[in-house]
N, C-alpha and C positions, 0 to 999 in steps of 0.2 A: 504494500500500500504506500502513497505518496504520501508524505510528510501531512498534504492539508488535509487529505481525505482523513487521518488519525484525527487530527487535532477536529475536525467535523465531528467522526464518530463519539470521540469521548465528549466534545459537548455538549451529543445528542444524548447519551449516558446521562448525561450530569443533570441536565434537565429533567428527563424521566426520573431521574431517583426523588427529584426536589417534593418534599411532604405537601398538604396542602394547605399548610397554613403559611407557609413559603408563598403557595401561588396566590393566596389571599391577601396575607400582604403586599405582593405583585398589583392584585386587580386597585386595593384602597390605594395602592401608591398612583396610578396611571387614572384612576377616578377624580382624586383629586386635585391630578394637575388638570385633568380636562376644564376646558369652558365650562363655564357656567349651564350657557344653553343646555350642552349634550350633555350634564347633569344632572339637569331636570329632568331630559329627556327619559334618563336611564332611569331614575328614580319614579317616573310614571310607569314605565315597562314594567320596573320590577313588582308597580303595586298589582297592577291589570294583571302581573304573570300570579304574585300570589293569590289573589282573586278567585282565578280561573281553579287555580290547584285545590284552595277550599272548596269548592263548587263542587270540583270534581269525585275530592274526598266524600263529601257532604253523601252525594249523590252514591256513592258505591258504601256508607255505612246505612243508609235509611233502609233497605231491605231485610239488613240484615237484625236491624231496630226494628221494623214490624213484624218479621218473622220470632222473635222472642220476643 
C-alpha cells in the first residue's frame, strides 16, 4: 500500500472506533457554530421529528392498552 492510502485507512479506523459521545460533541460543536437561521431551522426538525416518533409510539402502545 502507498504511504496515503495507510494514512487514509487508519483515519478511516480512527473515526469508526470514535464512541458516540465523541460524535455528539462533534454534532453541538458544528451546531453551534452554524447560523442562527439553520439553527432554528434544525431545532424545528428536530421538534416535528420528535413529534412524529410520539405519535408513532402512541399509536403502536394503544392496542396493546385496549387489548389489556
Amino acid at each position: 500500500m502507498k504511504r496515503r492510502q495507510v494514512r487514509k485507512a487508519a483515519r478511516r479506523v480512527r473515526y469508526e472506533r470514535r464512541d458516540d459521545a465523541a460524535l455528539l460533541d462533534d454534532g453541538f460543536e458544528a451546531f453551534s457554530c452554524a447560523p442562527r437561521d439553520v439553527q432554528r431551522d434544525l431545532l424545528w426538525l428536530a421538534s416535528v421529528m420528535a413529534q412524529e416518533i410520539s405519535e408513532l409510539t402512541l399509536q403502536q402502545l394503544e392496542p396493546a392498552t385496549l387489548a389489556g
